[in-house]
C-alpha positions, -999 to +999 in steps of 0.1 A: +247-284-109+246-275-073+219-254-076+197-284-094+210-307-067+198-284-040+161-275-055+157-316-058+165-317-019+143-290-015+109-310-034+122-343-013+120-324+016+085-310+004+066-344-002+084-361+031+068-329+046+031-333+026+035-369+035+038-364+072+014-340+069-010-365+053-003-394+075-011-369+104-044-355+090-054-394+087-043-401+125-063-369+137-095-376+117-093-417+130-087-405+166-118-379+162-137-410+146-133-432+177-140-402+202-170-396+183-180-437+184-170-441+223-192-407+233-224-418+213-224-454+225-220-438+263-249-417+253-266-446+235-263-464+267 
């Protein structure tokens, strides 16, 4: 039982982790986005 109970902690703690991870990869490609926008409209200009 505790041995179930601790490998279903374990896969919780796995998809909060792939979740984060996620959420991060989005924030890092956005901020790359808007670095990319601001630097060709400077050049644009």
């Amino acid at each position: 039982l505790t041995k179930v109970a601790t490998r279903r902690r374990q896969e919780e703690q796995a998809s909060v982790f792939v979740f984060h991870l996620g959420v991060l990869v989005v924030v890092v490609v956005v901020v790359v986005i808007v670095v990319v926008v601001v630097v060709v409209v400077d050049v644009w200009r």
